[in-house]
N, C-alpha and C positions, 0 to 999 in steps of 0.2 A: 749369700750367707752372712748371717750377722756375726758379732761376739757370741752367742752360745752356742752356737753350731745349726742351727734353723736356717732353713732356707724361708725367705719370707717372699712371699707372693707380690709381685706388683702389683699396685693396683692399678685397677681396669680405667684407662682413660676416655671420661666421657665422649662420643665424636663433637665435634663443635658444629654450631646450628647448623652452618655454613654447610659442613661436611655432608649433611644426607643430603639424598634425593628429595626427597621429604620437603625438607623445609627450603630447600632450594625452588622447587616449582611454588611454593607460597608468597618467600621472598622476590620472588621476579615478578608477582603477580602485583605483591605492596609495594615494589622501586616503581613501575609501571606508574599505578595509581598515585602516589607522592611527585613523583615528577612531575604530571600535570601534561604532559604534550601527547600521550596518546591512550586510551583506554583499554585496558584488557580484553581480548575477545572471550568470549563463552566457552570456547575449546578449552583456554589455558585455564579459565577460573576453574572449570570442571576438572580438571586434571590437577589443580593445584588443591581443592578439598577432596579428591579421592584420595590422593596422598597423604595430606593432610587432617584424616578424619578424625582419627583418634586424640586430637589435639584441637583446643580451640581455635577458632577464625579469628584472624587480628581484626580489631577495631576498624580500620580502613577499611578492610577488604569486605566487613560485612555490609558497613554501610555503604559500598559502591553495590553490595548485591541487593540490599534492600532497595536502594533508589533503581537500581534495573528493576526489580522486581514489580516496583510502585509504577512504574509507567506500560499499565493495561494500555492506554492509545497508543499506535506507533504512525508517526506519517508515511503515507504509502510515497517510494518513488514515484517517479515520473509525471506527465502531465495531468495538472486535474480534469476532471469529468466535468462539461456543460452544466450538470446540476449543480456540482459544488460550485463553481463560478458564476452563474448567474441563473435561478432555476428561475425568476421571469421569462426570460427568454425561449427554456424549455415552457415552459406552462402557454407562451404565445404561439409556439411551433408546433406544437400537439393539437390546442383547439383550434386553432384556422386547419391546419394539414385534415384531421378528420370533418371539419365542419365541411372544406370544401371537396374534400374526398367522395362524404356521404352524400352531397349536394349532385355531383360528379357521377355515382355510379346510380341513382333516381331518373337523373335526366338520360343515363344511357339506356337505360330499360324502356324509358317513355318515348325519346324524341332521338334519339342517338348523339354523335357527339362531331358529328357534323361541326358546329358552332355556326354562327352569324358572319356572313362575308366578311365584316370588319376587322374578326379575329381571326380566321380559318388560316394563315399565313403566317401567326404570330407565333414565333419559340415556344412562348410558352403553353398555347395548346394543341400540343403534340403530345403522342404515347396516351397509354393504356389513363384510364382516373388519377391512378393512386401518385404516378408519374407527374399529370397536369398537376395537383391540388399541391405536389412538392415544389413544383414551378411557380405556381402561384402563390406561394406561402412566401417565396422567394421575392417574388415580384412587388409583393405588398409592403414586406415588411422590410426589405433591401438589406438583408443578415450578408454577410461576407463567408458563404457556406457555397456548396455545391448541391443542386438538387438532391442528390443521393443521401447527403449527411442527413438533409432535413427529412427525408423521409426513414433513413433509419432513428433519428431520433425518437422522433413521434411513435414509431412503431416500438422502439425499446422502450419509451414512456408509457404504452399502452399497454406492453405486458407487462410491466411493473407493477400498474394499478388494477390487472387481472387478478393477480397473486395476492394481492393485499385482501 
């Protein structure tokens, strides 16, 4: 009550930024970012502008999401693929493996696959064609692979370029 006899109303104390929820998932999101040692994840930014919405994004926080935004490439984990590392080497595994594959199942139809006394004994002409031509791709070209790889490759290389 004052000197007149009024009772006069308090006034309403703003909460300070600090105090909501609100701007509290914002700010954690901008200390983050300012500090420099570790990046917000996607969880917290999305949680920090749901809350957040009816209020502008701070200056940091927008341009950490525009540059997330701006990087369309991402590098895939793990080991690269033979193509991205050396797609000569694919492109040599392909054409010997089919060249001597097709070479391979001609002469089993005509002559069989028997082979010539000289080689009838040797590792590599054993098994079915597609087998020997992986052994012999190997043989040639002395890659540090397992038949099996070479002949998956060639065959993942060959459906590639079916599709195309």
């Amino acid at each position: 009550m004052n000197s007149d006899g009024e009772t006069r109303a308090k006034p309403e104390l703003e909460p300070l930024e600090f105090d909501t929820p609100r701007a509290c998932a914002m700010l954690a999101v901008e200390r983050k970012l300012q500090s420099g040692k570790s990046s917000p994840s996607a969880e917290e930014i999305i949680r920090a502008l749901i809350a957040h919405s009816s209020e502008p994004i701070p200056p940091t926080v927008l341009s950490h999401i525009r540059a997330r935004l701006g990087k369309t490439h991402r590098d895939q984990s793990g080991r690269p693929s033979d193509a991205e590392k050396n797609p000569l080497k694919v492109e040599i595994i392909y054409q010997s493996f089919m060249r001597y594959k097709d070479w391979l199942q001609s002469r089993q139809k005509t002559q069989g696959l028997i082979g010539w006394p000289q080689i009838r004994d040797a590792d590599w002409w054993k098994g079915p064609p597609a087998e020997r031509a992986a052994r012999m791709v190997l043989r040639r070209w002395e890659f540090n692979m397992e038949w099996q790889s070479v002949q998956k490759r060639a065959y993942k290389t060959d459906k590639l370029r079916r599709r195309a």
